[in-house]
C-alpha positions in Angstrom: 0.0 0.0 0.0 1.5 2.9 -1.0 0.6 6.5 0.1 -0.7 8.6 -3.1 1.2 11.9 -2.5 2.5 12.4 -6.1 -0.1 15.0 -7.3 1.2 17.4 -4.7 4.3 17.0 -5.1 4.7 17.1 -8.9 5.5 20.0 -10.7 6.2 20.8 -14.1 8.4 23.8 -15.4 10.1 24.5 -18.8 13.9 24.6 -18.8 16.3 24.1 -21.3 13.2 23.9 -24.1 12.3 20.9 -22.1 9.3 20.4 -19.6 11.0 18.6 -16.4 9.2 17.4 -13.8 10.1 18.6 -10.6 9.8 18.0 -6.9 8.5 19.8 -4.3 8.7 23.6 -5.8 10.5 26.0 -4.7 13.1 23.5 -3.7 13.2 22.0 -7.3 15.0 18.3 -7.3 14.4 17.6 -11.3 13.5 14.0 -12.9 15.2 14.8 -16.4 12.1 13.4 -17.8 8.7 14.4 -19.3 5.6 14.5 -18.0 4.1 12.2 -20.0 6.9 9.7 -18.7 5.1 8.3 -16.3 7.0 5.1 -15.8 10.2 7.0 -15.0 8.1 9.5 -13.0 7.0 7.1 -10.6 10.4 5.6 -10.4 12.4 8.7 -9.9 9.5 9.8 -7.6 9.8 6.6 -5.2 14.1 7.2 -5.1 13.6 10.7 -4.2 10.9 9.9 -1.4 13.1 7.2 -0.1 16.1 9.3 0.1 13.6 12.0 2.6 12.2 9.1 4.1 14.7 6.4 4.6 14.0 3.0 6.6 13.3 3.5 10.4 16.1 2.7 12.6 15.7 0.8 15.8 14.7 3.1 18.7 14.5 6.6 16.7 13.9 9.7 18.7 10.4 11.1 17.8 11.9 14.4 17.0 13.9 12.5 14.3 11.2 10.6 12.8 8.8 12.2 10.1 4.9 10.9 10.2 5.1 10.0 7.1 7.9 7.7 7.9 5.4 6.0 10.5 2.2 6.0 8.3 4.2 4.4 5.5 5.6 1.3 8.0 2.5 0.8 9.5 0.3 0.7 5.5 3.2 -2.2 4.7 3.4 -4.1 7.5 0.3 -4.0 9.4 -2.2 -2.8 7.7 -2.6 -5.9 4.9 -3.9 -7.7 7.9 -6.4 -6.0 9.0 -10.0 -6.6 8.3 -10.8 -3.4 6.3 -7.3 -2.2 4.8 -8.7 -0.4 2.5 -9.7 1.8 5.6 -6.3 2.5 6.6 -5.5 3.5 2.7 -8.7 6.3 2.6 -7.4 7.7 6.3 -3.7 7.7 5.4 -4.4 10.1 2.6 -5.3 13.2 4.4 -3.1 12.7 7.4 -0.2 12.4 5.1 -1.3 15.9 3.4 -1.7 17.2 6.5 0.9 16.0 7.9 3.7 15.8 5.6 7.3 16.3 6.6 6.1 16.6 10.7 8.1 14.8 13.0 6.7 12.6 15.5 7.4 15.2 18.5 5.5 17.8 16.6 2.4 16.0 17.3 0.1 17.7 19.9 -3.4 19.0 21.2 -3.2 21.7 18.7 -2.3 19.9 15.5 -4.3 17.4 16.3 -7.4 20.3 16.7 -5.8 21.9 13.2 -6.3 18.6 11.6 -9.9 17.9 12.5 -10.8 21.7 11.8 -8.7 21.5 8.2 -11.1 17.7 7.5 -14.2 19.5 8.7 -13.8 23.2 7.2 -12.8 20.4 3.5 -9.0 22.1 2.8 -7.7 18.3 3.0 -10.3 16.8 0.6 -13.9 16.9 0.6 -15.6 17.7 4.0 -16.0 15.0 6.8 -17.5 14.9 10.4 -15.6 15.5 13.8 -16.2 11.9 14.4 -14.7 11.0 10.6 -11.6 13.1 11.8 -11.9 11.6 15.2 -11.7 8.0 13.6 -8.7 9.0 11.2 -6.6 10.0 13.9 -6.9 6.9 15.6 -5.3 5.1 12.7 -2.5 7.6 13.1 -2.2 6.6 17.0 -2.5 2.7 15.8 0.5 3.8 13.3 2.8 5.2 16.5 1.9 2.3 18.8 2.9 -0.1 15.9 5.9 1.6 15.6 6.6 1.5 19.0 6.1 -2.0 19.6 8.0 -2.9 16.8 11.2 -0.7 18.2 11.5 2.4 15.6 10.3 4.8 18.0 12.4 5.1 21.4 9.2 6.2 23.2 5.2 6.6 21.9 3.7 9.3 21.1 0.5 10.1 22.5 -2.8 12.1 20.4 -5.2 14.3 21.5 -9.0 13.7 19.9 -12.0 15.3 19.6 -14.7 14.9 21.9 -17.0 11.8 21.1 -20.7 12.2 19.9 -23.2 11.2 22.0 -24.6 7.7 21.6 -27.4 7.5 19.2 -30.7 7.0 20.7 -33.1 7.1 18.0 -34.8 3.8 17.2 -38.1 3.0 15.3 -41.3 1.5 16.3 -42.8 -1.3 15.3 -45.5 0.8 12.8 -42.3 2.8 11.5 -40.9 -0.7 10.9 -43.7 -2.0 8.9 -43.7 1.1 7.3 -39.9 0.5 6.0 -40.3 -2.9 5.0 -43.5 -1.5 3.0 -41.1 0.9 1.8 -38.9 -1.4 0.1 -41.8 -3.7 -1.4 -43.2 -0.5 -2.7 -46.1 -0.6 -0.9 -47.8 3.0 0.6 -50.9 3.6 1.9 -53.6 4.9 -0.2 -56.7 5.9 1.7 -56.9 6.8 5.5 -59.6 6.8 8.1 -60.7 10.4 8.7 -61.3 10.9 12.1 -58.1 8.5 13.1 -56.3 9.5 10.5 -54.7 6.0 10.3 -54.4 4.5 6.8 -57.1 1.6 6.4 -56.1 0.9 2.6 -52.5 0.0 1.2 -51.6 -0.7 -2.6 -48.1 -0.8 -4.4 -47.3 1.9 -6.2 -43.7 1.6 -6.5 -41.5 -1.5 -7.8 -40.7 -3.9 -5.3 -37.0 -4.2 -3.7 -37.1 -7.5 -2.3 -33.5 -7.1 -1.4 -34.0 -4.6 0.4 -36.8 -6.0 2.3 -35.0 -9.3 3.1 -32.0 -6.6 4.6 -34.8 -4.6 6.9 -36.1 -8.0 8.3 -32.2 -9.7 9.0 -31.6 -6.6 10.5 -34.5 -5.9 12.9 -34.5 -9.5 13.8 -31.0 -10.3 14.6 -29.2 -7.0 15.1 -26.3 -8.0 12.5 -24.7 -5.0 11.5 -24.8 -3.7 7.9 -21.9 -5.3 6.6 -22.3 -8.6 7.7 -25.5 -8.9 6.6 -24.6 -8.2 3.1 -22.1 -11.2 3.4 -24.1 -13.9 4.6 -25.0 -17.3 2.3 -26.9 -19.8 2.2 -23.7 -22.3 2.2 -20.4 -22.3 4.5 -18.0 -20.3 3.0 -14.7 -18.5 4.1 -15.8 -14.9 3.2 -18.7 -14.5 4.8 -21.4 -15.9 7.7 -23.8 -18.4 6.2 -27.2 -19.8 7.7 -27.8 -23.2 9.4 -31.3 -23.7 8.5 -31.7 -26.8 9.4 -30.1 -26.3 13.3 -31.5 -23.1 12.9 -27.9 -21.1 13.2 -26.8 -18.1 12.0 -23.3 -17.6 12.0 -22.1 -14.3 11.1 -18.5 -14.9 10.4 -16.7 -16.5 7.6 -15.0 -20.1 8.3 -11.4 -18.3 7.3 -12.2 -14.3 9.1 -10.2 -13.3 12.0 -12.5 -12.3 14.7 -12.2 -8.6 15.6 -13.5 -6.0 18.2 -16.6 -6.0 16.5 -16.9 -9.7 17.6 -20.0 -11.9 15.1 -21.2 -15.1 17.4 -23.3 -17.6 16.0 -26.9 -17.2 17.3 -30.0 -18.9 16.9 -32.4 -17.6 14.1 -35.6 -15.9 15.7 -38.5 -18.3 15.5 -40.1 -15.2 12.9 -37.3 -15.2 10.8 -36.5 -18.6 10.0 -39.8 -19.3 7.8 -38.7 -15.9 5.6 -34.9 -17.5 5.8 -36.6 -21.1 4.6 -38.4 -19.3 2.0 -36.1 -17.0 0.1 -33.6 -20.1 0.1 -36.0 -21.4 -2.4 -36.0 -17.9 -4.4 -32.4 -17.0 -4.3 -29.4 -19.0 -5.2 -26.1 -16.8 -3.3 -27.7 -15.5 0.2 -30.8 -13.6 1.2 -29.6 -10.0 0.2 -29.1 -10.9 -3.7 -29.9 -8.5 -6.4 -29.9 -9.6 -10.3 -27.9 -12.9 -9.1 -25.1 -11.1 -7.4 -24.5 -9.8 -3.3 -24.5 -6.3 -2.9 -21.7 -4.5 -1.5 -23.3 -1.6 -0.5 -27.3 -0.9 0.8 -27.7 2.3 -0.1 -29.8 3.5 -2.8 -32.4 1.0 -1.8 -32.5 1.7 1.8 -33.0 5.6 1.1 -35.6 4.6 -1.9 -37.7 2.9 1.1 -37.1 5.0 3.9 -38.3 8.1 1.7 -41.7 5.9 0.3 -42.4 4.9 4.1 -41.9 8.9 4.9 -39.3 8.6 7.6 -36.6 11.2 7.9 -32.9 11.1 7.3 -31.8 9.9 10.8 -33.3 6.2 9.6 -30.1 4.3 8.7 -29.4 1.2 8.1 -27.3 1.2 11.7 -30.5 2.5 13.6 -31.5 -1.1 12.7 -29.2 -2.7 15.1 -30.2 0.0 17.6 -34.2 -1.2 17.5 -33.3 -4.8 17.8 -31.3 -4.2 20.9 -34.1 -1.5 22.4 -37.3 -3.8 21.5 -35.0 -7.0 23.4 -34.4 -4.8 26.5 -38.1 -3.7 26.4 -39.1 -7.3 26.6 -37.2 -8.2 29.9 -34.6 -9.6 28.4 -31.4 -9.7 30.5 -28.3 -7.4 29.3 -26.4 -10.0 29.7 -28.2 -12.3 26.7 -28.7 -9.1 24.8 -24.7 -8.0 25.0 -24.2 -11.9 23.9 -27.0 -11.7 21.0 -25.5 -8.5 19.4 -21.7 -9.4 19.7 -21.2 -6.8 22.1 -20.0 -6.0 25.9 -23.0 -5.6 28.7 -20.9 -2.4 29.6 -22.4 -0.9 26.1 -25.6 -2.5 26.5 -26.3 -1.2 30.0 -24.7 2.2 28.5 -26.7 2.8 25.5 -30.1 1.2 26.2 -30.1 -0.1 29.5 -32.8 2.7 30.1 -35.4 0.9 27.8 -35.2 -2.3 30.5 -38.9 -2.6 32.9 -36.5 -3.3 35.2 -34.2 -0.4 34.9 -33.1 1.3 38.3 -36.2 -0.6 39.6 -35.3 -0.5 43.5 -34.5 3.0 43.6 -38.0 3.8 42.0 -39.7 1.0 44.6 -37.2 2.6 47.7 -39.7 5.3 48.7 -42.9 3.3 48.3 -42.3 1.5 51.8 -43.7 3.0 54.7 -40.2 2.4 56.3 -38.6 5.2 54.5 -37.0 7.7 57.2 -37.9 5.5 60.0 -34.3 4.5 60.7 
């Protein structure tokens, strides 16, 4: 993986009655080629970057090391084995911009706050969210620690983030449910009682995403987030989770993926599920989220297309899913415990985020004044 920091860096001038490409202008370092010679472009491009960003010695000062120098060890050695490396190649483009020739022991509260207003004001790119910026940043603290562990750096470095949003909170009913799945099947209603003003009359009007529908259902059901969802089969396979229907399993990782912090465990399939599950196994060949004989990478269009037909607003997204399966569990009495063990998630989080949902939710506190020997004592 290889940081994309040519644009930048490139500069064309004519000297000599040639055009020369040159490096970082004013302090010109010519290629003695053309700019249409892109193969010794890149070649003269990756000398000269290696020559300002040599190999990183065993136990470096930080005041010695450039970011760069860290971002680039940790893309080719650790970041191939992540889960989502791709991740680490969008976030290492703006930090290296930002960045650039910075040494390790420049690295403080205040760049760190010049870097998040720089991502969210868009002079690094297009615009992003605090919490985007937030998230980048941490990939540049997961660089330092790598390099640390591995020796280059004497002594880590530490960041400074932005403050965390607020958990969400927002999660649908189960008429704003139906509505969503109505949504994707095209489906709206078409006459409504006058004096309730609740529709008595539905028709579709729209064509039918059954995709999408089979997506809204996995995901209110089992509380699988987005991606995993869009991965799952009918068979055992090493890329994705699959479904047991006849032990009635669902297990949301792939025989050959390294379980990560966002842990998947195999749970049973909701009694009201597995009749849908045995049902579209009959109508799709690859797994349950299948459009035009092919999974889908991304739910997007789809889910917008239905949440716009059902008339819900913008906060609906496909992660709000996952929060109403975990608020209508907690709602029923069920422990934090299960429900922590159901989503792939700590009770810490569960009591955290929705604990407030539980009946029994700070239950003895509420009952403590309701016996007459309050005071007494």
């Amino acid at each position: 993986m290889e940081l994309e920091l040519q644009e930048p860096r490139l500069h064309t001038c004519d000297c000599k009655d040639r055009e020369f490409v040159n490096f970082d202008p004013p302090n010109e370092s010519g290629t003695a080629c053309g700019p249409d010679d892109h193969v010794h472009i890149k070649k003269q491009f990756q000398i000269y970057f290696g020559l300002r960003h040599p190999p990183l010695r065993c136990n470096s000062d930080p005041a010695y090391v450039t970011v760069v120098s860290v971002l680039l060890l940790y893309a080719s050695e650790r970041a191939p084995y992540l889960a989502h490396p791709e991740l680490v190649g969008f976030h290492l483009q703006p930090l290296g911009r930002f960045f650039g020739d910075m040494t390790c022991e420049d690295i403080s509260g205040t760049s760190c706050g010049a870097y998040v207003a720089a991502r969210a004001s868009g002079n690094l790119g297009r615009k992003v969210k605090p919490a985007t910026a937030r998230r980048e940043l941490e990939t540049l603290s997961a660089a330092l620690n790598y390099a640390h562990r591995q020796r280059k750096l004497s002594f880590p470095v530490r960041l400074t983030y932005p403050s965390k949003t607020p958990p969400r909170e927002r999660w649908i009913t189960r008429r704003e449910a139906a509505a969503l799945v109505a949504g994707a099947l095209g489906i709206v209603a078409i006459a409504y009682d006058v004096s309730s003003r609740k529709p008595i009359k539905w028709g579709r009007m729209f064509r039918p995403a059954y995709h999408v529908a089979r997506f809204i259902l996995i995901a209110l059901y089992t509380g699988t987030r987005h991606e995993a969802i869009l991965r799952m089969r009918w068979g055992v396979n090493s890329s994705g989770g699959w479904f047991d229907l006849d032990h009635g399993l669902m297990y949301r990782r792939g025989e050959r993926e390294v379980e990560t912090n966002k842990r998947r465990p195999a749970v049973p399939i909701p009694t009201n599920l597995l009749p849908h599950l045995r049902r579209w196994r009959r109508l799709t060949s690859l797994g349950p989220v299948e459009y035009a004989g092919r999974l889908i990478l991304k739910e997007r269009r789809g889910f917008e297309r239905a949440r716009n037909i059902a008339g819900l607003g913008g906060e609906i997204t496909p992660h709000i899913l996952r929060h109403t399966c975990a608020t209508w569990m907690l709602q029923n009495g069920v422990p934090t415990r299960e429900t922590a063990g159901y989503l792939g998630t700590s009770e810490k989080i569960v009591e955290k985020v929705y604990g407030h949902h539980h009946p029994d939710y700070l239950a003895r506190a509420r009952d403590a004044f309701s016996s007459r020997r309050s005071g007494q004592r």
